[in-house]
VEXSERO-434878 format. One record per atom (N, C-alpha, C, CB): residue number from 1; residue in one letter; x negated, y negated, z. Coordinates in steps of 0.2 Angstrom, whole numbers, plus 5000, padded with zeros to 4 digits. Last residue first. Glycine has a CB too. Layout:
   i aa    x    y    z
 NUM  a    X    Y    Z
...
END
This chain:
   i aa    x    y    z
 229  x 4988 4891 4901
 229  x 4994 4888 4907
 229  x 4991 4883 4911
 229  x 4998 4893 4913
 228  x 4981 4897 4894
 228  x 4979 4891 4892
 228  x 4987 4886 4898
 228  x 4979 4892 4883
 227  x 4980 4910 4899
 227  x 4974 4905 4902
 227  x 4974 4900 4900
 227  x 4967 4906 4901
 226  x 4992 4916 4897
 226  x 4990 4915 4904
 226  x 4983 4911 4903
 226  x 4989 4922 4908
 225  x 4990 4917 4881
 225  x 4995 4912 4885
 225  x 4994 4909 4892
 225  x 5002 4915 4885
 224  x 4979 4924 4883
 224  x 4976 4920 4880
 224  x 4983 4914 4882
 224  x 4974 4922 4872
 223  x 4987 4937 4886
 223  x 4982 4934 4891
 223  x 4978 4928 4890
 223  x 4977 4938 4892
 222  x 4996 4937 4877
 222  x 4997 4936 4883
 222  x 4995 4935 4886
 222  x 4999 4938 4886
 221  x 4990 4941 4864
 221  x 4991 4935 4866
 221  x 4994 4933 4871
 221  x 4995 4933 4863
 220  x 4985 4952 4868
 220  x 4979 4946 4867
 220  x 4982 4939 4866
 220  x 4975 4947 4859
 219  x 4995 4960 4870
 219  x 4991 4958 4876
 219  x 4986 4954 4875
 219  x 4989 4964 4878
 218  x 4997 4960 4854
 218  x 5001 4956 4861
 218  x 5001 4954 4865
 218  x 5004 4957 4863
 217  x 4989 4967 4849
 217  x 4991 4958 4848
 217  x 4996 4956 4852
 217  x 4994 4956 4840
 216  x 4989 4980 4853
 216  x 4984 4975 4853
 216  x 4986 4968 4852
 216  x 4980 4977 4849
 215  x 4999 4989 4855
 215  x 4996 4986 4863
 215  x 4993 4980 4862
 215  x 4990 4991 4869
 214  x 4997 4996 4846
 214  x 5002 4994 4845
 214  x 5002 4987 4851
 214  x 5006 4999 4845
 213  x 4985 5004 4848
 213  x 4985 5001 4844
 213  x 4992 4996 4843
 213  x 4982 5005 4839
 212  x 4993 5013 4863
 212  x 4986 5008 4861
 212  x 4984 5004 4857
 212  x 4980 5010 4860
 211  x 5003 5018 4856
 211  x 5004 5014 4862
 211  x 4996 5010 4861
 211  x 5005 5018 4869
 210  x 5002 5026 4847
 210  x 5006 5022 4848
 210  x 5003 5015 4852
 210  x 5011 5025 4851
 209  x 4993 5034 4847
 209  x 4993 5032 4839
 209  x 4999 5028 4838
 209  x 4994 5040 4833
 208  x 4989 5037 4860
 208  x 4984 5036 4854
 208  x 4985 5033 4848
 208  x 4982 5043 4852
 207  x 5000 5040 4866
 207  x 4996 5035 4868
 207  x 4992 5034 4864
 207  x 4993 5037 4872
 206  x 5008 5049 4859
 206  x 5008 5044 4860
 206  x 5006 5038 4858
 206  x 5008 5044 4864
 205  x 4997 5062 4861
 205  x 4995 5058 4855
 205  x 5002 5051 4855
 205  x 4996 5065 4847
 204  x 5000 5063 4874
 204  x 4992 5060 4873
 204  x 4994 5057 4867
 204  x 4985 5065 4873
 203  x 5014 5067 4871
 203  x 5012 5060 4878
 203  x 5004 5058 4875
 203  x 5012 5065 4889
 202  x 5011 5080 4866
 202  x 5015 5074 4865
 202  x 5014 5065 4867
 202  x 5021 5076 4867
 201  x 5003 5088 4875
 201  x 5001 5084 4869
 201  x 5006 5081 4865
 201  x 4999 5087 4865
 200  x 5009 5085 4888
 200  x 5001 5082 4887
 200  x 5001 5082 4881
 200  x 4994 5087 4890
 199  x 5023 5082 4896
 199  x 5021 5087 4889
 199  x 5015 5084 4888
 199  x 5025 5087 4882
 198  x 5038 5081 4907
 198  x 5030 5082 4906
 198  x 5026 5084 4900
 198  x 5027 5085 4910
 197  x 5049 5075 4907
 197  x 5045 5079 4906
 197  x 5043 5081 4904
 197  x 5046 5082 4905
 196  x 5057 5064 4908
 196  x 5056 5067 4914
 196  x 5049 5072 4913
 196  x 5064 5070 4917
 195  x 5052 5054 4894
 195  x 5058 5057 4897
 195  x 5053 5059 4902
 195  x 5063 5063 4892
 194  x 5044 5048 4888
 194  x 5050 5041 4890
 194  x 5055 5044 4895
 194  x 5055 5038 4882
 193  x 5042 5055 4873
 193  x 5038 5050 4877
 193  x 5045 5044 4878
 193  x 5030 5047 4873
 192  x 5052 5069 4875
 192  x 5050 5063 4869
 192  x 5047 5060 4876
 192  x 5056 5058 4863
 191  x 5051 5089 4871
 191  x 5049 5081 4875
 191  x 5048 5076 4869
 191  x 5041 5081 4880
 190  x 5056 5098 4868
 190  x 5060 5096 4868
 190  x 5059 5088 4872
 190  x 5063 5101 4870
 189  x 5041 5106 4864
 189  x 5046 5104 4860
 189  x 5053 5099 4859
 189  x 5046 5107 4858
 188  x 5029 5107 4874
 188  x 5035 5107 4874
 188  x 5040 5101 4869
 188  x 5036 5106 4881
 187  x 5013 5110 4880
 187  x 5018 5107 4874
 187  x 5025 5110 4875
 187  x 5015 5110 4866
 186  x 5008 5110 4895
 186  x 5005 5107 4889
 186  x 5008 5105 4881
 186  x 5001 5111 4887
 185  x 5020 5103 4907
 185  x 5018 5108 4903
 185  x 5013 5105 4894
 185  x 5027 5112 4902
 184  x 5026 5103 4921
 184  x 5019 5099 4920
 184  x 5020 5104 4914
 184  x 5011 5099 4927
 183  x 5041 5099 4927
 183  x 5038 5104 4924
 183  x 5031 5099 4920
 183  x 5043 5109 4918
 182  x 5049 5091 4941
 182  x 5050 5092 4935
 182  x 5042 5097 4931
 182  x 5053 5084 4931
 181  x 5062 5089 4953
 181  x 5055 5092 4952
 181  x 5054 5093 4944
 181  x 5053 5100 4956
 180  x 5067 5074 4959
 180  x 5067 5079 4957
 180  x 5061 5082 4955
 180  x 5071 5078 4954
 179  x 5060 5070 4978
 179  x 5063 5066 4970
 179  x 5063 5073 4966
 179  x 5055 5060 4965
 178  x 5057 5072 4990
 178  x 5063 5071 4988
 178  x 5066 5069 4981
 178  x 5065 5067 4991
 177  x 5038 5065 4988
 177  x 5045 5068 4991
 177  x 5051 5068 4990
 177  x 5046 5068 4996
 176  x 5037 5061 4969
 176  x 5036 5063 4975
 176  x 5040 5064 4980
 176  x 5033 5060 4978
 175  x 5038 5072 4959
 175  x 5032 5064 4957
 175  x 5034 5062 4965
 175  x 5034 5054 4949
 174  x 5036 5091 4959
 174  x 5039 5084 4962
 174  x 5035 5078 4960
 174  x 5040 5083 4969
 173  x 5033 5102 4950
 173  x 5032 5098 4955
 173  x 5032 5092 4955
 173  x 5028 5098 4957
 172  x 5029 5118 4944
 172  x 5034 5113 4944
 172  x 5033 5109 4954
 172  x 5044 5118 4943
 171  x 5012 5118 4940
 171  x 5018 5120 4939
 171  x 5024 5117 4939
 171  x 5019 5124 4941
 170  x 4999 5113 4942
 170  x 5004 5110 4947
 170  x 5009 5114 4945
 170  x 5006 5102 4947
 169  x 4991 5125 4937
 169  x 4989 5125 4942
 169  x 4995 5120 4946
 169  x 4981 5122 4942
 168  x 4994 5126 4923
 168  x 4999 5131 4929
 168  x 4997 5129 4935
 168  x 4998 5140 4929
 167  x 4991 5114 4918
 167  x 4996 5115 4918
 167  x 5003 5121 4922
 167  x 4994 5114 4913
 166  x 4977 5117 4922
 166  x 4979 5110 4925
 166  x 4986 5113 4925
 166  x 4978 5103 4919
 165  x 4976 5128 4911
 165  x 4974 5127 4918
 165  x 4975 5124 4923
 165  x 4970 5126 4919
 164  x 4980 5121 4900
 164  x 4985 5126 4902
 164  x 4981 5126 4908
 164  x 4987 5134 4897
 163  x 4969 5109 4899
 163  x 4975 5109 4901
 163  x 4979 5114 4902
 163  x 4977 5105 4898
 162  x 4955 5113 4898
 162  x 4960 5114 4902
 162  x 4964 5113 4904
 162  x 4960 5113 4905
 161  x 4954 5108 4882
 161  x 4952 5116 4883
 161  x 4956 5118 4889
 161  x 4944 5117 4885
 160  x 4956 5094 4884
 160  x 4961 5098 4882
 160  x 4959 5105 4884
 160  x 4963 5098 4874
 159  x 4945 5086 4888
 159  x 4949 5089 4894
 159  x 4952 5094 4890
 159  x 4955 5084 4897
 158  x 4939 5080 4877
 158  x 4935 5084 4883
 158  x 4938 5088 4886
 158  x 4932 5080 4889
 157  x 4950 5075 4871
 157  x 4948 5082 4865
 157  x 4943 5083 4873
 157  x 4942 5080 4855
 156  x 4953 5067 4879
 156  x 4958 5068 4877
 156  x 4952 5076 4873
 156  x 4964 5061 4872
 155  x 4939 5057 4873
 155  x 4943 5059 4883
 155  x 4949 5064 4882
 155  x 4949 5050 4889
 154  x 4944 5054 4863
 154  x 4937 5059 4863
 154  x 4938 5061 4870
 154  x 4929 5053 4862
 153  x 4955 5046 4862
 153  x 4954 5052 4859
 153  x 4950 5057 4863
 153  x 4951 5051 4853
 152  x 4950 5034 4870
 152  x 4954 5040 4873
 152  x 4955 5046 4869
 152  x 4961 5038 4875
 151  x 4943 5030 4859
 151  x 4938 5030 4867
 151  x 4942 5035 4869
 151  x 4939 5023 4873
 150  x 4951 5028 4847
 150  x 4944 5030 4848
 150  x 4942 5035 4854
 150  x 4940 5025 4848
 149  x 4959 5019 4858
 149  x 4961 5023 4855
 149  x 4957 5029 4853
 149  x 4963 5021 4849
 148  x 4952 5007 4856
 148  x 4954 5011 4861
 148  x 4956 5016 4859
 148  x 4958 5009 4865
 147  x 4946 5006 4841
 147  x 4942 5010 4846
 147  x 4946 5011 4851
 147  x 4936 5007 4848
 146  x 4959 5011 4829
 146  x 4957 5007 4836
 146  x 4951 5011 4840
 146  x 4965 5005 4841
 145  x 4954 5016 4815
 145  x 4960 5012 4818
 145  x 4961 5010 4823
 145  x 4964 5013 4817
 144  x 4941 5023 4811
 144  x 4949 5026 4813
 144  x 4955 5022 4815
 144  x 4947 5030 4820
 143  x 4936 5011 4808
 143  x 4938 5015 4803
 143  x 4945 5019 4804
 143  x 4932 5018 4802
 142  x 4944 4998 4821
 142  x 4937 5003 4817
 142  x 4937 5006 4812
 142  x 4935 5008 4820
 141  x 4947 4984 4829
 141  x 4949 4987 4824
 141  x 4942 4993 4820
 141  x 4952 4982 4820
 140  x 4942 4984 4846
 140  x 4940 4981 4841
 140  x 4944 4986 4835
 140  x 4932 4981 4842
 139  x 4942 4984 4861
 139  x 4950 4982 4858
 139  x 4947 4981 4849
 139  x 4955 4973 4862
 138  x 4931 4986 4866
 138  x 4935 4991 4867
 138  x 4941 4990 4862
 138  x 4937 4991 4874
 137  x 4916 4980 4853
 137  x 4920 4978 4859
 137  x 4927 4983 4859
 137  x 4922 4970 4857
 136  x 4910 4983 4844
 136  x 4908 4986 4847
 136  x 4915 4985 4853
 136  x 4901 4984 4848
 135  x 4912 4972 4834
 135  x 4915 4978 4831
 135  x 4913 4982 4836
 135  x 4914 4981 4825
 134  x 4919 4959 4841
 134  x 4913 4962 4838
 134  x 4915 4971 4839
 134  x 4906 4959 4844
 133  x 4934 4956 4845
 133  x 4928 4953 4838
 133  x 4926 4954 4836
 133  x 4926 4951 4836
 132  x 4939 4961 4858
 132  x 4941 4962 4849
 132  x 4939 4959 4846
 132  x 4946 4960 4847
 131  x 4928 4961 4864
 131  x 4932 4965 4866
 131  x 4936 4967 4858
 131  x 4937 4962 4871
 130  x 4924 4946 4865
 130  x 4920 4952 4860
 130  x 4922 4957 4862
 130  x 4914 4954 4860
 129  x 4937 4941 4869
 129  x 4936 4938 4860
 129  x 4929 4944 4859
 129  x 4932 4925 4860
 128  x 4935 4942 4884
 128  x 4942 4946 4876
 128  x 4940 4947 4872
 128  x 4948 4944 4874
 127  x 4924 4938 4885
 127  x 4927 4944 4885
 127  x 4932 4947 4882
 127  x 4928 4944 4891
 126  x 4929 4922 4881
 126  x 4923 4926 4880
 126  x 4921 4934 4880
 126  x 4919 4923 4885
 125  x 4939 4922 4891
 125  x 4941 4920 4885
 125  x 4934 4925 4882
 125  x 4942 4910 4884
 124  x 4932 4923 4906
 124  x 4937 4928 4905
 124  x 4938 4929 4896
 124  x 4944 4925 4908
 123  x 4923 4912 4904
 123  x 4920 4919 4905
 123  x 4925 4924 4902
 123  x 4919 4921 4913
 122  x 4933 4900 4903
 122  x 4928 4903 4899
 122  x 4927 4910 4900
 122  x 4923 4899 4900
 121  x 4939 4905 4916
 121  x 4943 4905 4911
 121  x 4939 4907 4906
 121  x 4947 4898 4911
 120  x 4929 4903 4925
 120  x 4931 4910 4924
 120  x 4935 4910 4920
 120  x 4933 4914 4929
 119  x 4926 4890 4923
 119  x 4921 4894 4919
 119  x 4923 4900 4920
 119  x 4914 4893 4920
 118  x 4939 4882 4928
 118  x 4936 4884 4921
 118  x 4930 4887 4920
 118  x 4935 4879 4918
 117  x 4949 4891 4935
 117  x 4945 4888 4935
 117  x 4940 4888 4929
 117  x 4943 4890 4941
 116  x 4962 4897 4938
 116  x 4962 4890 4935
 116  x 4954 4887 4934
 116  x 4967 4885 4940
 115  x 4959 4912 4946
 115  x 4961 4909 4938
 115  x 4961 4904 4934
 115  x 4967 4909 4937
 114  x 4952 4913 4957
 114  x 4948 4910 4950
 114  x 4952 4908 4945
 114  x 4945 4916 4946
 113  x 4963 4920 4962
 113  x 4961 4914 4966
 113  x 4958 4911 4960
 113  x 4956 4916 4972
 112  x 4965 4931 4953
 112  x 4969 4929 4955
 112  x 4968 4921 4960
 112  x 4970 4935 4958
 111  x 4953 4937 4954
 111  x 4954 4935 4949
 111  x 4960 4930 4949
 111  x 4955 4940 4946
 110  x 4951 4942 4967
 110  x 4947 4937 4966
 110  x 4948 4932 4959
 110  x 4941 4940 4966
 109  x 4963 4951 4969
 109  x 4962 4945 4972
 109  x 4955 4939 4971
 109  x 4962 4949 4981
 108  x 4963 4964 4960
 108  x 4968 4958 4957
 108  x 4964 4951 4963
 108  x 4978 4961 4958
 107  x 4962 4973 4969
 107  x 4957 4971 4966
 107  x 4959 4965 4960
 107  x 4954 4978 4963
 106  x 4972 4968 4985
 106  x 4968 4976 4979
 106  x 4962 4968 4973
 106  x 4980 4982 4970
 105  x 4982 4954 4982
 105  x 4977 4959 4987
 105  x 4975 4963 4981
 105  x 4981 4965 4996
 104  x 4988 4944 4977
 104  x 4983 4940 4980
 104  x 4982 4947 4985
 104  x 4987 4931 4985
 103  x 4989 4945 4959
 103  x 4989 4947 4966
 103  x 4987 4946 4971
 103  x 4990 4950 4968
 102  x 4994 4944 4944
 102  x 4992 4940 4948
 102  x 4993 4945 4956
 102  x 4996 4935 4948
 101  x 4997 4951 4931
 101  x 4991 4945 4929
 101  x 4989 4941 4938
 101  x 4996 4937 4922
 100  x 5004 4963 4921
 100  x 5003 4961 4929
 100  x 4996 4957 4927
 100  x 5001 4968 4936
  99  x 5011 4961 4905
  99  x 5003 4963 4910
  99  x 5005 4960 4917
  99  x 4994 4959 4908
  98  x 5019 4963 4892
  98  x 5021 4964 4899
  98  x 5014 4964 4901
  98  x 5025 4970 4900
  97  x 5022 4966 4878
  97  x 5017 4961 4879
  97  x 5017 4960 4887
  97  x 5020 4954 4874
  96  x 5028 4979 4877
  96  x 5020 4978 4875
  96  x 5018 4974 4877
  96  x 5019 4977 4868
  95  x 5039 4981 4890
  95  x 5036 4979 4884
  95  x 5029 4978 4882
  95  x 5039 4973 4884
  94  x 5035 4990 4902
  94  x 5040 4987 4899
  94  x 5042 4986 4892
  94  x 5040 4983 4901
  93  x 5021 5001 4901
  93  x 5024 4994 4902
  93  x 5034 4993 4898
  93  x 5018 4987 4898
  92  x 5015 5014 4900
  92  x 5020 5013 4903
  92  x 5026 5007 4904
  92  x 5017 5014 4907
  91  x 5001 5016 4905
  91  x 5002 5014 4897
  91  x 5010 5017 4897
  91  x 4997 5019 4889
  90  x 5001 5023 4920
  90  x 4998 5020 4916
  90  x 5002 5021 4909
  90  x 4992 5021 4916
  89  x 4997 5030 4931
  89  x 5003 5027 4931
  89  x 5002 5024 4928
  89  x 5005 5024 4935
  88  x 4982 5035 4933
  88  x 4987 5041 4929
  88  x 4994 5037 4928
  88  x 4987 5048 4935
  87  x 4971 5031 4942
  87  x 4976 5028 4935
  87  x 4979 5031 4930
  87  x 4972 5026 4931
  86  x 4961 5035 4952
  86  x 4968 5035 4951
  86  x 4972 5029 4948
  86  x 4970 5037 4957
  85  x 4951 5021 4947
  85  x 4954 5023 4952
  85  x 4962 5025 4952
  85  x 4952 5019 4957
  84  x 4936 5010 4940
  84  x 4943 5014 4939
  84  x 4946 5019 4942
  84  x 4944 5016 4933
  83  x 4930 4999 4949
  83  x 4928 5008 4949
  83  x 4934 5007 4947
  83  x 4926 5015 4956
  82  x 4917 4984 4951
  82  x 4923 4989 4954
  82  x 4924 4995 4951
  82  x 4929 4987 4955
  81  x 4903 4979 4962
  81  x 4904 4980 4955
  81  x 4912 4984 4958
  81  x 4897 4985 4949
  80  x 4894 4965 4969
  80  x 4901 4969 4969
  80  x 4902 4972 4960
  80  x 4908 4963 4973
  79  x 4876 4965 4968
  79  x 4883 4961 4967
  79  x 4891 4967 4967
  79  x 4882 4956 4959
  78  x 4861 4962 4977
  78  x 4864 4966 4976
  78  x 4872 4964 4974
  78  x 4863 4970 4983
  77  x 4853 4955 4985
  77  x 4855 4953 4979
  77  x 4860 4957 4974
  77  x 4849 4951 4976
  76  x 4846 4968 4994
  76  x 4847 4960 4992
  76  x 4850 4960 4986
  76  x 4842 4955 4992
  75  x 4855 4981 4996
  75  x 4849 4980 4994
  75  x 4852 4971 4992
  75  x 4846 4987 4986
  74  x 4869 4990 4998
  74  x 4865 4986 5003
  74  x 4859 4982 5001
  74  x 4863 4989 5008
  73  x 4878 4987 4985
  73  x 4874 4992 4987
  73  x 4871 4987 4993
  73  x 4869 4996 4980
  72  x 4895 4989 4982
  72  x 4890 4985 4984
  72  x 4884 4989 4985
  72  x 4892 4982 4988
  71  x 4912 4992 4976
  71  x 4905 4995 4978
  71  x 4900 4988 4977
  71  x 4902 5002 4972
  70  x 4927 4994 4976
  70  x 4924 4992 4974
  70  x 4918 4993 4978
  70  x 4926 4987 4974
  69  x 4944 5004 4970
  69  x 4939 5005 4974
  69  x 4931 4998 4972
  69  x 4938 5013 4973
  68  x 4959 5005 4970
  68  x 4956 5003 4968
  68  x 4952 5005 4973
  68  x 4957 4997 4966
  67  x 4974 5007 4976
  67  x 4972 5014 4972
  67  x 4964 5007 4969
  67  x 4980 5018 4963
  66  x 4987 4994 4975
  66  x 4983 4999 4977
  66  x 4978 5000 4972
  66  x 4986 5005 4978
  65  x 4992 4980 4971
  65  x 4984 4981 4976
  65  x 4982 4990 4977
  65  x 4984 4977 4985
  64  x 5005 4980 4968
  64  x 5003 4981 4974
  64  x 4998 4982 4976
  64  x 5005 4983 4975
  63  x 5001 4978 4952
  63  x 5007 4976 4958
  63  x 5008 4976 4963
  63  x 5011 4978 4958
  62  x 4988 4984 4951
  62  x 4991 4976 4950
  62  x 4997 4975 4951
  62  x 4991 4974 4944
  61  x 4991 4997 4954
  61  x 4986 4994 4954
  61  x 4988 4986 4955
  61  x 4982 4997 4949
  60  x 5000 5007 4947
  60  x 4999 5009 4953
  60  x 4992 5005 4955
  60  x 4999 5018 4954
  59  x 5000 5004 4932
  59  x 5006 5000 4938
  59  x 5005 5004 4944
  59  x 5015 5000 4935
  58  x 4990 4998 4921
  58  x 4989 5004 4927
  58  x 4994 5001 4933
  58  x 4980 5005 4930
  57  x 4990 4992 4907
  57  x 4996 4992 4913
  57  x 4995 4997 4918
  57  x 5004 4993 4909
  56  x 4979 4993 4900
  56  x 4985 4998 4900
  56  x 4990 5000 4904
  56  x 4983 5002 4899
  55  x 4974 4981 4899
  55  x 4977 4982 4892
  55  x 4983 4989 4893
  55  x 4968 4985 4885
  54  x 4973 4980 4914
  54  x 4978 4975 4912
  54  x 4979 4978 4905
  54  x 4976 4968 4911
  53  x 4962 4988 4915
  53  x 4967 4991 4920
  53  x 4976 4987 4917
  53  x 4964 4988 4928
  52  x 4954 4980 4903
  52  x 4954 4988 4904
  52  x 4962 4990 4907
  52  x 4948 4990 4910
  51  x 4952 4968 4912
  51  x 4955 4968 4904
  51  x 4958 4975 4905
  51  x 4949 4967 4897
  50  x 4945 4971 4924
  50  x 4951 4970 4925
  50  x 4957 4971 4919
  50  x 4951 4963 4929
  49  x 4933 4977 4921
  49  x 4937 4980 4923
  49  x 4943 4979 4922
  49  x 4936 4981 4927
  48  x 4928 4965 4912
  48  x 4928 4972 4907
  48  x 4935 4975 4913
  48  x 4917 4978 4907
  47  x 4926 4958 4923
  47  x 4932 4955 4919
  47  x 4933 4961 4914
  47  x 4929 4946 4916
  46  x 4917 4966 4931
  46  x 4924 4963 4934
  46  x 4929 4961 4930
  46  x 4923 4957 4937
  45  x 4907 4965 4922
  45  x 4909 4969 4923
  45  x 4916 4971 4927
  45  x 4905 4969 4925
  44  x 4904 4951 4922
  44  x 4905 4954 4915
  44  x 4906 4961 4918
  44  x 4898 4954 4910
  43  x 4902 4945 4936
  43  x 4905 4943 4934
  43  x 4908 4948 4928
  43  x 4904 4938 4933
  42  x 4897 4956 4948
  42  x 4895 4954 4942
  42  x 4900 4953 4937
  42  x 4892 4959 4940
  41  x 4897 4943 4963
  41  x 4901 4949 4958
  41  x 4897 4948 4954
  41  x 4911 4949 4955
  40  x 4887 4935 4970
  40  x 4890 4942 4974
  40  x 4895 4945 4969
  40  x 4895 4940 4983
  39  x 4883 4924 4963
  39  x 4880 4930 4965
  39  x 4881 4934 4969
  39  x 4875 4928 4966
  38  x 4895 4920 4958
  38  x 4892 4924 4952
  38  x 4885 4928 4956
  38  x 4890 4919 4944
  37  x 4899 4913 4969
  37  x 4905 4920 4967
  37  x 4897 4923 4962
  37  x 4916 4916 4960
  36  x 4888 4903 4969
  36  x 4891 4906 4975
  36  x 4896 4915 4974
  36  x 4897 4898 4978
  35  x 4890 4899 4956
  35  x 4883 4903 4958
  35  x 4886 4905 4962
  35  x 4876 4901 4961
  34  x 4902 4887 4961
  34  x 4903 4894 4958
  34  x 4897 4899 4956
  34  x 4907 4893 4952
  33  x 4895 4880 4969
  33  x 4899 4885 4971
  33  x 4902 4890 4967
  33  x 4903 4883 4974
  32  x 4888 4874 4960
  32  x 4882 4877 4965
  32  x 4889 4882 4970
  32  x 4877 4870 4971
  31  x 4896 4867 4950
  31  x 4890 4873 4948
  31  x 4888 4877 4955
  31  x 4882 4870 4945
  30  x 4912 4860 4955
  30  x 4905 4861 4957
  30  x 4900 4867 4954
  30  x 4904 4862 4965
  29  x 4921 4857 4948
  29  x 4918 4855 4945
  29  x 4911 4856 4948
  29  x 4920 4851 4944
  28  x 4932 4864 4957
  28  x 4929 4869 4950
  28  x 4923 4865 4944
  28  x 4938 4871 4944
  27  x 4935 4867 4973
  27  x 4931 4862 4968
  27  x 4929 4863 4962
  27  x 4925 4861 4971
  26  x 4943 4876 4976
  26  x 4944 4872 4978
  26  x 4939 4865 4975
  26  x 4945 4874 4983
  25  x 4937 4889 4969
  25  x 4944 4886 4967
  25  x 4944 4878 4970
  25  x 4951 4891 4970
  24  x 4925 4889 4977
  24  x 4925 4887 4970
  24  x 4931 4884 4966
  24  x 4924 4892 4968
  23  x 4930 4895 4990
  23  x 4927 4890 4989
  23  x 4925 4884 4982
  23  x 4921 4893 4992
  22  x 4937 4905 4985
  22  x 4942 4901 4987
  22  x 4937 4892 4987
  22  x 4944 4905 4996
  21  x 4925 4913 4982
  21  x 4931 4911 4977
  21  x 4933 4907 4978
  21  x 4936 4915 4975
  20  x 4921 4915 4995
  20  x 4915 4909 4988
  20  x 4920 4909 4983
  20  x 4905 4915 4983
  19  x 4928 4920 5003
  19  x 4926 4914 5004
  19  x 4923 4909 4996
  19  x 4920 4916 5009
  18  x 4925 4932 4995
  18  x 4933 4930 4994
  18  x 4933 4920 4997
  18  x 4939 4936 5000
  17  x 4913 4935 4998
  17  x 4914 4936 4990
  17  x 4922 4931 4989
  17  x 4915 4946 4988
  16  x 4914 4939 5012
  16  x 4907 4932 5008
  16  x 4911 4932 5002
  16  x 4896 4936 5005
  15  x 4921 4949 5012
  15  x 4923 4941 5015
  15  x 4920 4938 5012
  15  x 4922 4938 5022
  14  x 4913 4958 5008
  14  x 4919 4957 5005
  14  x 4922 4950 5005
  14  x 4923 4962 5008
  13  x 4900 4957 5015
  13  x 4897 4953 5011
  13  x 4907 4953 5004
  13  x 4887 4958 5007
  12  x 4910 4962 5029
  12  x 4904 4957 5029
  12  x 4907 4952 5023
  12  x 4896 4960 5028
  11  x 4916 4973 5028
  11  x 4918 4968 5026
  11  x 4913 4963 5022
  11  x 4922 4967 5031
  10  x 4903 4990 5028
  10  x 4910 4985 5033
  10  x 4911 4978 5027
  10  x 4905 4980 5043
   9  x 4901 5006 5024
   9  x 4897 5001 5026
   9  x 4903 4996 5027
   9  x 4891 4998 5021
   8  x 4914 5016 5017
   8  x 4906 5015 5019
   8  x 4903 5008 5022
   8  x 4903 5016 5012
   7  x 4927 5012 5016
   7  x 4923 5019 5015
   7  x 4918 5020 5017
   7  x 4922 5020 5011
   6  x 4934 5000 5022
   6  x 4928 5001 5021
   6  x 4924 5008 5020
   6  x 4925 4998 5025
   5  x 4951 4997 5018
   5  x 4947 5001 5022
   5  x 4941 5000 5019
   5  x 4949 5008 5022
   4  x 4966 4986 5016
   4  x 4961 4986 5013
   4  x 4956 4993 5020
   4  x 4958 4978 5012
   3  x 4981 4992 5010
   3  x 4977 4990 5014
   3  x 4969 4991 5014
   3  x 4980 4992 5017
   2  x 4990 4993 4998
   2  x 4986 4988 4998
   2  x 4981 4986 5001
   2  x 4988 4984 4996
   1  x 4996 5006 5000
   1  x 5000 5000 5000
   1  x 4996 4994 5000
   1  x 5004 5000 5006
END
């Protein structure tokens, strides 16, 4: 539910990081406070995560701060990086053009304080644009027709060998207590993406030849609407 825990080692340099946002927002024309945020996160790494968790609407994350994880290593100079984390509630939105964009807990909170500030606006704008401009970038058009897409293919061909494994291993089971129980199954001909029941290769190729490349001009223009507010 968005509470925060230290898995490892304590708050401390977490507080240091949310201080130096707040401290920044509140002055966006000072340089020396915003060093302040860029030398406790890695900024390009932060803004790769958050695009990522935002292109595919991971709704057990940005709406309520769960299921995130972030890391620091104790060594000086050392900057917060964060971890895709149980993200299975995903490529799911509403509408195509739909992103959670705000929360003041989970891994949404620094971004969330930054937003109006102009060089994480810059930073943020700069990320998307080689996301989708340089032919390297996740959202970039490719021969095959979207590198996201691309990316989850190749994730999707690692795993498949186990999925009847996977797929007798939950059998029938609940999304959770008291809720009905419905069937984890590798193919089933009576599924469409949208229904109760479960089908890995229907639902993957979806995702692949729907939902991700279809995801792309819209969530570029939503995020590009949200930075020019």
């Amino acid at each position: 539910g968005g509470t925060l825990e230290a898995v490892d080692g304590d708050f401390v340099e977490w507080n240091n990081l949310i201080t130096a946002c707040n401290n920044a927002a509140a002055n966006d024309s000072s340089g020396t406070l915003w060093n302040g945020v860029t030398d406790l996160l890695d900024l390009t790494s932060y803004l790769d995560y958050m695009l990522v968790n935002l292109y595919m609407h991971n709704a057990d994350w940005g709406s309520n701060g769960n299921n995130w994880r972030a890391i620091r290593r104790k060594a000086p100079n050392s900057k917060f990086r964060f971890l895709i984390w149980d993200a299975e509630v995903a490529m799911n939105p509403p509408t195509l053009s739909d992103t959670y964009y705000d929360n003041s807990a989970g891994a949404l909170r620094p971004h969330s304080i930054l937003k109006n500030h102009p060089d994480y606006q810059e930073a943020l704008q700069d990320r998307l644009d080689f996301h989708y401009d340089d032919s390297s970038g996740l959202f970039a058009i490719t021969p095959g027709g979207n590198r996201a897409a691309d990316v989850f293919q190749a994730a999707i061909d690692e795993v498949s060998p186990l999925m009847s494994l996977e797929s007798a291993r939950w059998g029938d089971a609940s999304k959770q207590p008291g809720e009905t129980a419905y069937s984890y199954r590798v193919s089933d001909p009576s599924y469409l993406p949208g229904n109760d029941v479960g089908d890995f290769q229907r639902t993957s190729l979806f995702h692949r030849a729907t939902f991700l490349p279809d995801r792309r001009a819209p969530f570029r223009t939503t995020i590009e609407s949200k930075l020019s507010e």
